[in-house]
C-alpha positions in Angstrom: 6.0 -29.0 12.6 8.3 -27.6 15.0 10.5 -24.5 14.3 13.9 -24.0 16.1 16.5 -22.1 17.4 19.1 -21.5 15.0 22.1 -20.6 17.0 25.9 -21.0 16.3 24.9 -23.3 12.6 22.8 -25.3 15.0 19.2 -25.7 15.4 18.0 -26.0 18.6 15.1 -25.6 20.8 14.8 -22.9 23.6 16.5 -23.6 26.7 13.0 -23.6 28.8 11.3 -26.2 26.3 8.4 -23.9 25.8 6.8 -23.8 22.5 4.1 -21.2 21.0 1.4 -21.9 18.6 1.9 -21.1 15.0 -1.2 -20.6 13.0 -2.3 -21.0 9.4 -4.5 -17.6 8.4 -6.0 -18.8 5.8 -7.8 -21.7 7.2 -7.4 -20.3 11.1 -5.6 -23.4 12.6 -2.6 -24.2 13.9 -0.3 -25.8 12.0 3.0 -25.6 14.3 5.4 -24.6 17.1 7.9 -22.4 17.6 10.5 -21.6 20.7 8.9 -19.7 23.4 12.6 -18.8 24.1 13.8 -15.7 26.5 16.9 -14.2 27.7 18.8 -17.6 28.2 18.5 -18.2 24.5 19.4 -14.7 23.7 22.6 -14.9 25.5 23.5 -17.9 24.5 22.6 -16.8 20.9 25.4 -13.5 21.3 27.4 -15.9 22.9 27.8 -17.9 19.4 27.4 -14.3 17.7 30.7 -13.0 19.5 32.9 -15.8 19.7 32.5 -15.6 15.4 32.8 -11.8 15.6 36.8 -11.6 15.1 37.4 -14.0 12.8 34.4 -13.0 10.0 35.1 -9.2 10.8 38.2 -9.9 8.8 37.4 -12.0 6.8 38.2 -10.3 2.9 35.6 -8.7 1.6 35.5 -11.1 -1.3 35.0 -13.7 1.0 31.8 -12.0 2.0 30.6 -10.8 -1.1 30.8 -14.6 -2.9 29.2 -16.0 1.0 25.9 -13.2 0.2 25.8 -14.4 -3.3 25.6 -17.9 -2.6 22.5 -17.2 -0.1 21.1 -14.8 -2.7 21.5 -17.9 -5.4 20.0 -20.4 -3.1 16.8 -18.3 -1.9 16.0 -18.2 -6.1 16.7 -21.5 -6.0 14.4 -22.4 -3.8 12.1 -20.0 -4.4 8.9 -21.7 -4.7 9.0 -23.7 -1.7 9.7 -20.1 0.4 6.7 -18.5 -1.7 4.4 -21.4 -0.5 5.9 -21.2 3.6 5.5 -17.5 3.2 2.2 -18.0 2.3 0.5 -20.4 4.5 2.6 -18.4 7.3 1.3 -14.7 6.5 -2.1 -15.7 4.0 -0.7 -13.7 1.4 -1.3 -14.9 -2.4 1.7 -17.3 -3.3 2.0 -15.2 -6.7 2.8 -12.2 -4.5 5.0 -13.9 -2.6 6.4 -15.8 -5.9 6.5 -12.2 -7.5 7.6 -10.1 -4.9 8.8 -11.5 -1.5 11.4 -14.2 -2.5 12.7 -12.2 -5.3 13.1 -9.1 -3.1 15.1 -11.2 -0.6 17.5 -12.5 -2.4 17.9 -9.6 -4.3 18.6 -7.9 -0.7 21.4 -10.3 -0.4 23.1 -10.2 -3.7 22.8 -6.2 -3.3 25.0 -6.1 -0.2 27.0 -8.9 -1.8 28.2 -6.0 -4.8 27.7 -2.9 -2.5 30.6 -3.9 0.6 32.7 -4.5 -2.3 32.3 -0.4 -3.4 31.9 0.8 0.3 34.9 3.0 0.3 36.3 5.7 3.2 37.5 9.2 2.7 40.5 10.4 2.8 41.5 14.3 3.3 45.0 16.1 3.3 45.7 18.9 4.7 47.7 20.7 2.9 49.9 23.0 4.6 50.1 21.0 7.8 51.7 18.3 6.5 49.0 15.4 7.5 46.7 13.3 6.2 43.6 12.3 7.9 41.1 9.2 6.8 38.2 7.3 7.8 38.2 3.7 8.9 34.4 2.3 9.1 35.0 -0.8 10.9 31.7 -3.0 12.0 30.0 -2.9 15.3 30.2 -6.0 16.8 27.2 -8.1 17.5 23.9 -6.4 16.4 20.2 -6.9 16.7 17.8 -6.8 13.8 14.1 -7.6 14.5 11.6 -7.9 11.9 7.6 -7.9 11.4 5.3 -10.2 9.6 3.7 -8.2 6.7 6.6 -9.3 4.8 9.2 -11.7 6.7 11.5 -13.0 4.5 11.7 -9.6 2.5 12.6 -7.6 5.4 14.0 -10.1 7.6 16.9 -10.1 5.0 16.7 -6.4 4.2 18.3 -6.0 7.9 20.5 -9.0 8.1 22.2 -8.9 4.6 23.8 -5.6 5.0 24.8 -6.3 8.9 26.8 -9.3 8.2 28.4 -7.8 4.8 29.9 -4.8 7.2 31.2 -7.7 8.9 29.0 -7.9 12.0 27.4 -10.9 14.0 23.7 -11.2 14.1 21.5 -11.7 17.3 18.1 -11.6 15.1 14.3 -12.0 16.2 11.5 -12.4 13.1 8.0 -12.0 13.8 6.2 -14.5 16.3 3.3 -14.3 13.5 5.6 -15.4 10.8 9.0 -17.5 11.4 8.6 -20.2 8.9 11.0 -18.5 6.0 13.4 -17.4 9.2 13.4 -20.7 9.9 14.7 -22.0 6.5 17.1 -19.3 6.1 18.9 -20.8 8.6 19.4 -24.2 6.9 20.0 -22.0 3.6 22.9 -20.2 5.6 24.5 -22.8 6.2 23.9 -24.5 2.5 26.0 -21.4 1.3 28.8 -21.6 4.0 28.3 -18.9 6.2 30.5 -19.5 8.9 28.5 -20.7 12.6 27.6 -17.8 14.6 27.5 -14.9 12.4 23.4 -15.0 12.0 21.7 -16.4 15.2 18.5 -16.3 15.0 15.8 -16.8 18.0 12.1 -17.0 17.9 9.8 -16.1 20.4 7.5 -12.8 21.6 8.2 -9.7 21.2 7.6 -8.6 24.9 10.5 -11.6 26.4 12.9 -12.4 23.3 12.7 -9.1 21.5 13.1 -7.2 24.8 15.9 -9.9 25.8 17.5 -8.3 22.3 17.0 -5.1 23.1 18.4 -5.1 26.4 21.6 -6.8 26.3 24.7 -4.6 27.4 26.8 -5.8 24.7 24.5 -5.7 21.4 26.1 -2.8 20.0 23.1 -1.4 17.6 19.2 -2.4 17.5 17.6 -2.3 13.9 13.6 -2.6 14.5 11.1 -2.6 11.8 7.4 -2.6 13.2 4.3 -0.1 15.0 5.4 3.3 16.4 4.5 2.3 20.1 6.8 -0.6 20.6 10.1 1.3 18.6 8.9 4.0 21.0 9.4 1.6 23.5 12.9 0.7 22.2 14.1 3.6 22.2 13.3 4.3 25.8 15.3 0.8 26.6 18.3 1.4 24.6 18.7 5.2 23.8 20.1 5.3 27.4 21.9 2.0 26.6 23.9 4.5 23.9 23.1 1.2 21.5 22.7 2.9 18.0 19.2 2.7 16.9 17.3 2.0 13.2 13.4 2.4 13.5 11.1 1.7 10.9 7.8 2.5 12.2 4.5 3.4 11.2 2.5 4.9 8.2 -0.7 6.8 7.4 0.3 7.9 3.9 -1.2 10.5 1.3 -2.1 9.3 -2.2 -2.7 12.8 -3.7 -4.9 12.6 -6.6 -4.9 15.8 -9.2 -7.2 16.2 -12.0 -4.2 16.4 -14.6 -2.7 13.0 -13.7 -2.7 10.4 -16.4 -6.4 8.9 -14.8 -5.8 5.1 -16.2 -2.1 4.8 -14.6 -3.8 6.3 -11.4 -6.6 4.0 -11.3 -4.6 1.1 -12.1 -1.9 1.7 -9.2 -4.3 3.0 -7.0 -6.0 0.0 -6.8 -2.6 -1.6 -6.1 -1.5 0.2 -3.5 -4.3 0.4 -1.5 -4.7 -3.2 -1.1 -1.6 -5.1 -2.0 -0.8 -7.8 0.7 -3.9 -6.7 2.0 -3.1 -3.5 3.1 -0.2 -4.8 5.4 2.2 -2.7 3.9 4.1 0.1 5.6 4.0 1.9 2.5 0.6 1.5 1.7 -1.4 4.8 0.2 -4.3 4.6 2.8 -5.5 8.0 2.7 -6.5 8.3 -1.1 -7.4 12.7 -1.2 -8.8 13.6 -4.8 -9.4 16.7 -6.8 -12.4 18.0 -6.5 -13.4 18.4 -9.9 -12.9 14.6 -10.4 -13.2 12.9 -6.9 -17.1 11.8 -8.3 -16.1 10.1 -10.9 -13.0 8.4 -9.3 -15.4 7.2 -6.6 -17.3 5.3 -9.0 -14.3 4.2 -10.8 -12.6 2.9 -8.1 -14.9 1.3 -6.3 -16.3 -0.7 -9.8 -12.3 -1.7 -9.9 -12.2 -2.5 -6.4 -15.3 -4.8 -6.6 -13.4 -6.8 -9.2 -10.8 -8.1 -6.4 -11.2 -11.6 -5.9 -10.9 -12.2 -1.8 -9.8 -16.1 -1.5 -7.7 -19.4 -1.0 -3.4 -17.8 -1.4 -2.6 -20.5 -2.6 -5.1 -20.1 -5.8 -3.6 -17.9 -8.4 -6.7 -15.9 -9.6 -6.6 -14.9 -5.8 -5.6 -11.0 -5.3 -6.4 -10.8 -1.5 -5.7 -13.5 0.6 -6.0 -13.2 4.7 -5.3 -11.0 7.2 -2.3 -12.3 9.2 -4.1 -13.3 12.6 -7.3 -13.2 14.3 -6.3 -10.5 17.0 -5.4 -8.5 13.9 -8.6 -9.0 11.8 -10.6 -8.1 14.6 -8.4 -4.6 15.0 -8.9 -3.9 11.3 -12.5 -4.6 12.1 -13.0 -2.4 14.9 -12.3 0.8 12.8 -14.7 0.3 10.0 -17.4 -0.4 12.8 -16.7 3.1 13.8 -16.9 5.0 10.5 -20.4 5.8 10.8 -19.8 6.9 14.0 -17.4 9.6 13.1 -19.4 10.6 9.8 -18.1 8.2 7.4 -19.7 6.3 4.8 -18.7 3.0 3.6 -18.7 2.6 0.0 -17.9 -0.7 -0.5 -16.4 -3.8 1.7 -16.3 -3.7 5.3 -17.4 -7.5 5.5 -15.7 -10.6 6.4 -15.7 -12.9 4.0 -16.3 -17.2 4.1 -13.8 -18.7 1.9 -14.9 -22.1 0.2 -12.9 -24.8 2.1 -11.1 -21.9 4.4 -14.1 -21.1 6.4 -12.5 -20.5 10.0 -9.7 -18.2 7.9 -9.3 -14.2 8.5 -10.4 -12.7 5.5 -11.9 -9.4 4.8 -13.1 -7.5 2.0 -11.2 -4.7 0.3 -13.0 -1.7 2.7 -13.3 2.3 1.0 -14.7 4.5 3.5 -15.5 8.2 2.0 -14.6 10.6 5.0 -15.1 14.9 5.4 -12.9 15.1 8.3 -9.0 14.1 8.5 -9.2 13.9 12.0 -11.1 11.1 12.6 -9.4 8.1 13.8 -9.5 6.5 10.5 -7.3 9.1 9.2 -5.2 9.9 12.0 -4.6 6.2 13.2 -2.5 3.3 11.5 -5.1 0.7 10.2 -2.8 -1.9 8.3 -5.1 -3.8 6.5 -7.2 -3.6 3.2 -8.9 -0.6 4.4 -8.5 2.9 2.7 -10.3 6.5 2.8 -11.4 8.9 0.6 -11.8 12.6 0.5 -11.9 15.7 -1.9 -9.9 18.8 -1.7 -10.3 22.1 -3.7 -6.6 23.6 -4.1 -2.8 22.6 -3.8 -2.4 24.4 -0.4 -5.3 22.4 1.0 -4.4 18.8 -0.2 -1.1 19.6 1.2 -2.0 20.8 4.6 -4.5 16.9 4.6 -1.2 15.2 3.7 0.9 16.6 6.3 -1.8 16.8 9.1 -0.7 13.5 10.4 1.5 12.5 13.5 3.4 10.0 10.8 5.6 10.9 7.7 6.7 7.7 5.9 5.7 8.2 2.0 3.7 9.5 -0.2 2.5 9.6 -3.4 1.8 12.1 -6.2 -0.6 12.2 -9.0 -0.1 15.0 -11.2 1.9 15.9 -14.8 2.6 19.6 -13.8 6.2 20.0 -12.8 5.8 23.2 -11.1 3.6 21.3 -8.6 5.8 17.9 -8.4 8.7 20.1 -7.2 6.8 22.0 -4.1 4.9 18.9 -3.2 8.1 16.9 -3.1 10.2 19.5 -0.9 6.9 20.3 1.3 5.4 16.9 1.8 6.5 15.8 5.4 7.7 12.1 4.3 11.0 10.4 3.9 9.9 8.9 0.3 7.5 10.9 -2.5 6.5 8.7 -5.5 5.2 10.8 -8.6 2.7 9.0 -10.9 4.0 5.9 -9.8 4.2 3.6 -6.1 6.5 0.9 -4.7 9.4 1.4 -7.2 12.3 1.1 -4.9 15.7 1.5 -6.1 18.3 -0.7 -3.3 20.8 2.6 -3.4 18.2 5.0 -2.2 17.8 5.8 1.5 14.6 4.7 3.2 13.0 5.7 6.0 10.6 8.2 7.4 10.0 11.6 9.2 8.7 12.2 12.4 6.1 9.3 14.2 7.7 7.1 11.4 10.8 6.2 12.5 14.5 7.1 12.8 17.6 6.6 10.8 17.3 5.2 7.3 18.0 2.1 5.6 19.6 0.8 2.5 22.1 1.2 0.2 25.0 3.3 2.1 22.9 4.2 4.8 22.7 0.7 5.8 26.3 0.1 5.6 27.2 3.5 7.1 24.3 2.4 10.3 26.2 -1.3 10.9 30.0 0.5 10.7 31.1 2.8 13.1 33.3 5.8 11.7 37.0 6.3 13.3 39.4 9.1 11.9 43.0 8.8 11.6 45.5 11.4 11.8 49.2 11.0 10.4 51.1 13.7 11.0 54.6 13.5 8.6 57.9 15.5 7.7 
């Protein structure tokens, strides 16, 4: 099957005619093509984007909100037939993409649909002077969003939905890895009526479309979701640029494990979010650092649990790990549990790739826990993302709060404790931009998300997102 362009309600193929493999994971064939496209495609792509710019930008905001809503309705609609492209694009199980991924989406859409309708300025008087002064937050222009391809569609959408409901055009690059549900989302745009050339979307590498994106004088802000070296790049491009800049980076988080936590709730979610999506989640608890007093007996417990995971087929639904989203990326995961020994760790269980019955040539890997006694080895220090997790004991509060700082990235982290004393210190000390307590993954749209230092810049959702794709202008009326 060949992917296109979708540019100005049109799909269409890149300008040079050249087309890039698209692979299967979980049987490790191709199965595809998309545009090889570059900066003739981008351009031509803000060239649609800004010719719709004045026309949506005031469009009512009813207008917009019933437009999101459609797309929301029509990605539910269809939700099993972007579960299964999801799937056989990324190898993840089609029941977490049926759960989790497609829901999420369209849930990111019919957010943004409600919150531009409650987006309100501010307004001040000052009294005495006789004036009043108020804020207009009026959109950018014609933006940039690219996405990665742990989870497309999810956060393909969670960048595009609340661009286009502040009334901006969209220049937007998914993941070379992943473009199938991009792909669709095109023909659903225009199912819904969203007017030609307010989402453009252009497939291709990161290294000649992205940086086509990134690059352009006249895309106003760049929205990047992906690993800390290439937003570090981004930055470098466009920070002089004066583009406004969104980074979502890398992860290495804590899961801090006290002896006081309810132990079933801990074990259960543990498991989860260690390995869900097979470890290729940003928000993945991958260093897992126990109380002393109980780290044996979790060790034993977990890894029984753990053993229990059935690697295999996505599209089976007793499958809870399905494969690893390329070959290039199994064989990174790979390379870091061939060093454990070498830097004093011990593998407790996994660490093997795995044959699948009828998916022999696919990229899967067992579930990997590696018991470490230093945190700075590289397989604490360094993002992983894959099903791949450590282990290691601590003896007070002041020392499993030192290991969960003691890393270059500050994304999330989790908690496991009922003492209240402790929850409050951890979750003003801890270094991250989210803190979970006795629980992981429960996102709330309104909150802001983001992390601290090697993880990124600015935050997204809710607000934040609209306040990022809006740029603030005060008015002064002085009166009699």
């Amino acid at each position: 099957m060949k992917i296109k362009n979708y540019i100005n309600g049109e799909f269409v193929n890149s300008i040079s005619n050249n087309w890039l493999d698209n692979y299967n994971p979980s049987l490790g064939e191709v199965y595809g093509e998309i545009p090889n496209s570059d900066s003739k495609d981008v351009e031509k792509a803000y060239q649609a984007a800004v010719k719709a710019f004045s026309k949506w930008s005031n469009t009512t905001l009813e207008e917009r909100s019933i437009i999101l809503s459609n797309i929301a309705n029509l990605i539910l609609e269809k939700l099993d037939d972007l579960a299964s492209a999801e799937s056989k694009d990324n190898g993840k199980p089609v029941s977490l993409a049926m759960q989790v991924d497609i829901p999420r989406a369209a849930s990111n859409f019919q957010f943004f649909a409600n919150a531009i309708t409650q987006f309100a300025s501010e307004s001040h008087e000052s009294v005495g002077l006789d004036a009043v002064n108020f804020t207009l937050r009026q959109p950018l222009g014609v933006v940039g969003c690219i996405s990665p391809w742990n989870l497309p569609l999810y956060l393909f959408t969670w960048k595009i939905a609340p661009a286009i409901a502040a009334g901006n055009c969209v220049v937007a690059k998914p993941s070379e890895v992943t473009p199938m549900t991009a792909f669709l989302l095109g023909k659903i745009c225009n199912e819904a009526g969203l007017p030609n050339g307010v989402l453009n979307i252009v497939h291709g590498l990161g290294t000649t479309t992205g940086q086509a994106i990134v690059e352009h004088p006249y895309i106003k802000a760049i929205s990047f979701t992906g690993g800390t070296k290439t937003g570090a790049h981004i930055a470098r491009i466009a920070a002089p640029m004066f583009k406004k800049l969104s980074l979502e980076l890398g992860g290495k988080n804590p899961n801090i494990i006290f002896s006081d936590c309810d132990y079933n709730k801990m074990l259960e979610t543990t498991v989860r979010s260690s390995f869900a999506n097979q470890g290729q989640i940003c928000l993945c608890g991958s260093r897992i650092l126990v109380e002393e007093s109980i780290f044996e007996k979790f060790k034993k417990d977990f890894v029984q649990k753990v053993s229990q995971l059935k690697v295999g087929n996505p599209s089976e639904k007793s499958t809870d790990i399905g494969a690893l989203v390329s070959q290039q990326h199994l064989e990174k995961v790979k390379s870091y549990i061939d060093i454990a020994e070498q830097e004093g760790g011990k593998i407790l269980y996994g660490g093997n790739r795995v044959e699948v019955m009828n998916c022999k040539n696919g990229y899967y890997l067992q579930p990997t826990i590696i018991e470490v006694s230093n945190n700075n080895c590289k397989l604490n220090q360094e993002e992983i993302f894959g099903p791949v997790v450590t282990i290691m004991s601590f003896k007070t509060d002041e020392e499993a709060l030192w290991l969960a700082n003691d890393v270059k990235y500050g994304l999330s982290s989790t908690i496991w404790t009922n003492n209240l004393n402790r929850t409050m210190q951890f979750s003003k000390q801890l270094q991250t931009g989210i803190v979970w307590v006795n629980t992981w993954m429960l996102r709330d749209l309104r909150t802001p998300f983001g992390g601290a230092k090697e993880s990124g810049v600015g935050r997204e959702g809710g607000l934040e997102a609209l306040c990022f794709f809006t740029e603030p202008k005060n008015v002064c009326i002085k009166y009699n």
